[in-house]
N, CA and C of each residue as an Amber inpcrd file, in Angstrom:
protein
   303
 -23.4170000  33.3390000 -34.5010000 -24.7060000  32.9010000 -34.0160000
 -24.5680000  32.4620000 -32.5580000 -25.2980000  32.6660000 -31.9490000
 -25.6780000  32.4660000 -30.1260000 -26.2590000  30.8760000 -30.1830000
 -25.3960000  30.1540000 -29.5800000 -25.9460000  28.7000000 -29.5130000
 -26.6400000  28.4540000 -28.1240000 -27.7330000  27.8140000 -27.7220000
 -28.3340000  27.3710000 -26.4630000 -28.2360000  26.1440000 -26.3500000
 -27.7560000  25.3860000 -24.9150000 -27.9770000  23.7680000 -24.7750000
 -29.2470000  23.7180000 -24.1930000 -29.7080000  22.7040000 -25.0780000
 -31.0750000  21.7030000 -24.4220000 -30.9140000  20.5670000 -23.8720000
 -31.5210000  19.9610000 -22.6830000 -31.1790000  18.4790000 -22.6430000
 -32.6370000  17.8850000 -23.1580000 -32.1000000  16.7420000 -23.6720000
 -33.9350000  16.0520000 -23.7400000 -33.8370000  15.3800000 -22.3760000
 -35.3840000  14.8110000 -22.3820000 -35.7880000  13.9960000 -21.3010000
 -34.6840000  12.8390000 -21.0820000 -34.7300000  11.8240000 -22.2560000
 -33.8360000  10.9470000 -22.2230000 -32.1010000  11.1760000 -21.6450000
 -31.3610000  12.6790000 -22.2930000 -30.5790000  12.6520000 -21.6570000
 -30.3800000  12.9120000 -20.0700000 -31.4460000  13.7390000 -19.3740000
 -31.2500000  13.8690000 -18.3470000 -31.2650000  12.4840000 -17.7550000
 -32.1330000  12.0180000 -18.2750000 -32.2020000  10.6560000 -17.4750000
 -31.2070000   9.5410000 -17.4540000 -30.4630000   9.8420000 -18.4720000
 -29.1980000   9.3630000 -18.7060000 -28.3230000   9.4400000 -17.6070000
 -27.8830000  10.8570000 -17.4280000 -27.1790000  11.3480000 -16.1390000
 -27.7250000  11.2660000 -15.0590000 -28.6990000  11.1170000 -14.8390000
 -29.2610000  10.8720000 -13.0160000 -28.9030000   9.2650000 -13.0920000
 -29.2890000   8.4230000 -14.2760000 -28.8170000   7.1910000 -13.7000000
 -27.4610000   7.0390000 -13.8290000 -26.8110000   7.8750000 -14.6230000
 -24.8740000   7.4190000 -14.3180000 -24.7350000   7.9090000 -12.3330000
 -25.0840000   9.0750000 -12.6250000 -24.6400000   9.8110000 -11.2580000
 -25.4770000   9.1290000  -9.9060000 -26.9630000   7.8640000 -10.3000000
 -27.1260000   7.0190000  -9.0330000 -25.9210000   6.0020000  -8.7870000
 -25.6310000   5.8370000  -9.9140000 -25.1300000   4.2950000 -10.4130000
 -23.5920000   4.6050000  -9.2620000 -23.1470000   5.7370000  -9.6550000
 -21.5680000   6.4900000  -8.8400000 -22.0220000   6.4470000  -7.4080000
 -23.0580000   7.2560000  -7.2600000 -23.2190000   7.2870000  -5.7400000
 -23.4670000   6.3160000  -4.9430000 -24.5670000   5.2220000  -5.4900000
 -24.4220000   3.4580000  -4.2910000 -23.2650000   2.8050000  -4.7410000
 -22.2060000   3.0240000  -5.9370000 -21.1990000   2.3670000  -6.0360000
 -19.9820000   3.0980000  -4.6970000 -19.6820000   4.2280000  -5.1650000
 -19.1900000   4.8920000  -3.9590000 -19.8090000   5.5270000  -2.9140000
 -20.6970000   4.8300000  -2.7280000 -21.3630000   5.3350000  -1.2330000
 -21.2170000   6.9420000  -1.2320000 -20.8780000   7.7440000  -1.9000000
 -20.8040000   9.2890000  -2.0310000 -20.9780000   9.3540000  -3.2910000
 -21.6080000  10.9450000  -3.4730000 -21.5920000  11.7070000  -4.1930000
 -20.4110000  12.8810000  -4.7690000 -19.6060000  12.9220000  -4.1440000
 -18.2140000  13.3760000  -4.7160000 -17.9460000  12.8960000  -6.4900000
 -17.6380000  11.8830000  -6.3730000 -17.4180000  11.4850000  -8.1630000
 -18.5010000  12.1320000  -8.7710000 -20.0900000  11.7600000  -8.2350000
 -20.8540000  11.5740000  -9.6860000 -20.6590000  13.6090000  -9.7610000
 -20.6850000  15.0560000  -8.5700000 -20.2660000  16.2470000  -9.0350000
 -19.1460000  16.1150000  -9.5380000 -18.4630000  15.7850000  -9.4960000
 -16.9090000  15.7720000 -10.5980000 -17.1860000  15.4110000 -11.6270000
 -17.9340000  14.3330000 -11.6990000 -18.5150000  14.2640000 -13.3360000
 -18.9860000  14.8970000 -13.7310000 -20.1330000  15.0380000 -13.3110000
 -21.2470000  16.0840000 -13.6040000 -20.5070000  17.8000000 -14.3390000
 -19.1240000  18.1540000 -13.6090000 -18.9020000  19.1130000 -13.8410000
 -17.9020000  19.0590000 -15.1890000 -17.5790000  17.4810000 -15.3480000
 -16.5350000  17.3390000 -16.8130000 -17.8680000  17.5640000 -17.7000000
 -18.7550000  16.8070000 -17.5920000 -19.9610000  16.8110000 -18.4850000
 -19.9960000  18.3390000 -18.9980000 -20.3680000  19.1710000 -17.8200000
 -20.5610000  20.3130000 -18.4000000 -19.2970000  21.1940000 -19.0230000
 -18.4630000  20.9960000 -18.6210000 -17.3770000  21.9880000 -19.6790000
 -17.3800000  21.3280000 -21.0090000 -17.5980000  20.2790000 -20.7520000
 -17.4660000  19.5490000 -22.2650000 -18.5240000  20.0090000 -22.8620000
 -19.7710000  20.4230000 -22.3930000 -21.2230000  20.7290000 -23.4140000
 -20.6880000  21.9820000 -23.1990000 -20.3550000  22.7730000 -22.6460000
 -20.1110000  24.3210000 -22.7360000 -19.3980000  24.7990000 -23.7580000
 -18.1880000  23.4040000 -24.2300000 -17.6110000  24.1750000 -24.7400000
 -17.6870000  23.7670000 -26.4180000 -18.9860000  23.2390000 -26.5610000
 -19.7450000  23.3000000 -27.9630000 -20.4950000  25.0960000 -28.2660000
 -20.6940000  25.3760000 -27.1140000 -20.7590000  26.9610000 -27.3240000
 -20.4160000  27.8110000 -28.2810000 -18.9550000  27.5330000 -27.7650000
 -17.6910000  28.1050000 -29.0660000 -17.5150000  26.9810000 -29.9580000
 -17.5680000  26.0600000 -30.4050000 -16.7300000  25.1710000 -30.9910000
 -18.0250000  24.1650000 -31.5090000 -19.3950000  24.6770000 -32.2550000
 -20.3490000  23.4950000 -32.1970000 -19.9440000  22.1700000 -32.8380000
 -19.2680000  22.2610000 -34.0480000 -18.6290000  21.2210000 -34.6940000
 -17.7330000  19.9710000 -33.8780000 -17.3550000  20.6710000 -32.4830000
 -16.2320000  19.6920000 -31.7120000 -16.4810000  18.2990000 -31.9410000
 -17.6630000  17.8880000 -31.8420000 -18.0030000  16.1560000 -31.8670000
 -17.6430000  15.6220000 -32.9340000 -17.2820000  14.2550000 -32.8270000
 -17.1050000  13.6660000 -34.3040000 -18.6990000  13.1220000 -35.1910000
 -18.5630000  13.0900000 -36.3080000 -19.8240000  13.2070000 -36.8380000
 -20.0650000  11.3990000 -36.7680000 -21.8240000  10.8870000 -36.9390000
 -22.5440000   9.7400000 -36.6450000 -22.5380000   9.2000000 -37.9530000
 -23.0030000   8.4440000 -38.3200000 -23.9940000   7.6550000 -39.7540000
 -25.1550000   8.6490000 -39.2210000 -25.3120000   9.5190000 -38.7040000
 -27.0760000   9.2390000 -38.5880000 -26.8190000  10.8580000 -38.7790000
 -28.2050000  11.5620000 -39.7540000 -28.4410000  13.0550000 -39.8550000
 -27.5110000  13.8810000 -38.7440000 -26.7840000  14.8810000 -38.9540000
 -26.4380000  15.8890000 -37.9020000 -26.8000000  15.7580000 -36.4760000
 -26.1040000  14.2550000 -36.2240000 -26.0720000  13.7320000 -34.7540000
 -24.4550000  13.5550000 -34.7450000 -23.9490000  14.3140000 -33.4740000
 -22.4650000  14.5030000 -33.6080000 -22.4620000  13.6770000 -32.1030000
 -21.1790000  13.5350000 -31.4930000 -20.6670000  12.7720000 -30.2680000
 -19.4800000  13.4140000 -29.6250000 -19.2520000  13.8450000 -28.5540000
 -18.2780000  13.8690000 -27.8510000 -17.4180000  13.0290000 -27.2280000
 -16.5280000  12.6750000 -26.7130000 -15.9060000  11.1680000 -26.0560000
 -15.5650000  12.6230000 -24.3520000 -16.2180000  11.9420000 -23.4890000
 -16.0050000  12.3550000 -22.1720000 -15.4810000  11.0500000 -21.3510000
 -14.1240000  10.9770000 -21.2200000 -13.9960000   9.6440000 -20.3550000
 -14.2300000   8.4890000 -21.3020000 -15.1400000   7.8570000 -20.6340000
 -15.6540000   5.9150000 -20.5970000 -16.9920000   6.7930000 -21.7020000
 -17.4460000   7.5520000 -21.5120000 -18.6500000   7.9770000 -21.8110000
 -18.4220000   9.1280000 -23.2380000 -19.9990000   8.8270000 -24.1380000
 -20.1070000   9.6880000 -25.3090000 -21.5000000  10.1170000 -24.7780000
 -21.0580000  11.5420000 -25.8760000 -22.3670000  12.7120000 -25.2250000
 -22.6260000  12.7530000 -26.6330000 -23.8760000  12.3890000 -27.1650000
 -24.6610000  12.6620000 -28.4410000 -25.3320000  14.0160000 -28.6540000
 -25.0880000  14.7600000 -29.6000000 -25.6450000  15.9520000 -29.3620000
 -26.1440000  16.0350000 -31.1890000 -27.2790000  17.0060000 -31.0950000
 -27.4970000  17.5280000 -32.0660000 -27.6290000  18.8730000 -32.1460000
 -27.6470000  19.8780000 -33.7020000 -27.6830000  21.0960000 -33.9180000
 -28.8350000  21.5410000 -34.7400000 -29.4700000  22.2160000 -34.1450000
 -31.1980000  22.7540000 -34.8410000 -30.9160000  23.9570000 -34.8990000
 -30.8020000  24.9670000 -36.0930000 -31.0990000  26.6210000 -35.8550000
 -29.8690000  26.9560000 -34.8070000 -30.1120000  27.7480000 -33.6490000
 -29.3400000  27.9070000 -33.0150000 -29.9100000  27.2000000 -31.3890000
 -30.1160000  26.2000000 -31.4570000 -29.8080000  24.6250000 -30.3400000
 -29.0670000  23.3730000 -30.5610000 -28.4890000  23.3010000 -29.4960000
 -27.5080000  22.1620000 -29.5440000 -28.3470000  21.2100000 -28.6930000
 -29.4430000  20.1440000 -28.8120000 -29.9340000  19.3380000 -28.3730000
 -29.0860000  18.5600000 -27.2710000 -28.6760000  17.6390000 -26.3300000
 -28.2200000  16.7000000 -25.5640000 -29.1780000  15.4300000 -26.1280000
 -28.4350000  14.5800000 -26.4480000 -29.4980000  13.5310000 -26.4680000
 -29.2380000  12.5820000 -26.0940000 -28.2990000  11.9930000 -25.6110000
 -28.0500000  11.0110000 -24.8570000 -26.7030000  10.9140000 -24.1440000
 -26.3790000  10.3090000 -23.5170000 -24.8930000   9.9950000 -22.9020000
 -25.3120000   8.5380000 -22.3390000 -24.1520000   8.2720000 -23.0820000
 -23.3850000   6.3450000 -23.4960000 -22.6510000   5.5430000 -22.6190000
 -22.9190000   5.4410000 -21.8140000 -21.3870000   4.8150000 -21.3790000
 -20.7530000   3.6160000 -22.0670000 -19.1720000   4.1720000 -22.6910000
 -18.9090000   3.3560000 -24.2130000 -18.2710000   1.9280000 -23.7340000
 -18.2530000   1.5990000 -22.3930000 -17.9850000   0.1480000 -21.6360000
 -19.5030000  -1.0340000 -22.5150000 -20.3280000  -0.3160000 -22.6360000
 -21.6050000  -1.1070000 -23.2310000 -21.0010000  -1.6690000 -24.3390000
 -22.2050000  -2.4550000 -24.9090000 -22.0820000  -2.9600000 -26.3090000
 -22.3980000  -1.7310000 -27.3770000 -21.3740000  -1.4530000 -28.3410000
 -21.5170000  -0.8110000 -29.3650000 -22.8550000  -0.8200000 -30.0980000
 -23.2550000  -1.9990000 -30.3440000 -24.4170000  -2.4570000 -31.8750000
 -25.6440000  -1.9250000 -30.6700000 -25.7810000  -1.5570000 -29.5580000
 -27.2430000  -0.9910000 -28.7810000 -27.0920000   0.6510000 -29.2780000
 -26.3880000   1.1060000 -29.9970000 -26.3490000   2.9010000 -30.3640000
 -27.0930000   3.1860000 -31.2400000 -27.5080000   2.6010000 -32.5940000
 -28.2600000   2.7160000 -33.6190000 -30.2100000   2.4200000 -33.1330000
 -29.9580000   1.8310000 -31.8320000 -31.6550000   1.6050000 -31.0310000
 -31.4890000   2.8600000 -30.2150000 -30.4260000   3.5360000 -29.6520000
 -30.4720000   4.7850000 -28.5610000 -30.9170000   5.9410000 -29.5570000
 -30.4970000   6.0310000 -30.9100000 -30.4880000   7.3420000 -31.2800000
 -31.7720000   7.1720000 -32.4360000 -32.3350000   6.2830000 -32.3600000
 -33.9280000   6.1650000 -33.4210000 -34.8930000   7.8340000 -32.6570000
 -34.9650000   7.6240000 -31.4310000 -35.5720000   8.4080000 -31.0790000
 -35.1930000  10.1360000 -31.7550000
């Protein structure tokens, strides 16, 4: 089966605020494309491998560990949703309010 990534709203918005958060911390944008580009091999390579994430408590919501950071993903038909990215420095017990949506 041919898998497609989606991001939702929420995750994009996820990543524009990690990747502001990098850039006024380091005054450049260098890190937050280096991230940006781990991010994506890591969602790419649910492509081949949709199962890679470890599985949630919650319905066919799986997780990646990228770094400091988890990439929540889900699987519909043939879409692999994005639904959030974590940065896992936070408090744990705020994940079960991120993924209601």
């Amino acid at each position: 089966m041919v898998f497609k990534i989606e991001w939702t709203l929420n995750a994009r918005l996820d990543r524009k605020e990690i990747f502001i958060y990098w850039n006024n911390s380091n005054k450049s944008n260098i890190y937050s494309r280096k991230l940006n580009a781990i991010f994506n091999k890591h969602i790419e390579s649910l492509l081949r491998i949709t199962l890679l994430g470890k599985p949630t408590d919650y319905d066919e919501i799986r997780f990646l560990i990228v770094g400091d950071y988890l990439i929540f993903y889900k699987i519909n038909l043939n879409i692999i949703s994005i639904l959030k990215i974590w940065d896992s420095r936070q408090n744990p017990n705020k994940i079960p309010d991120l993924l209601k949506d």
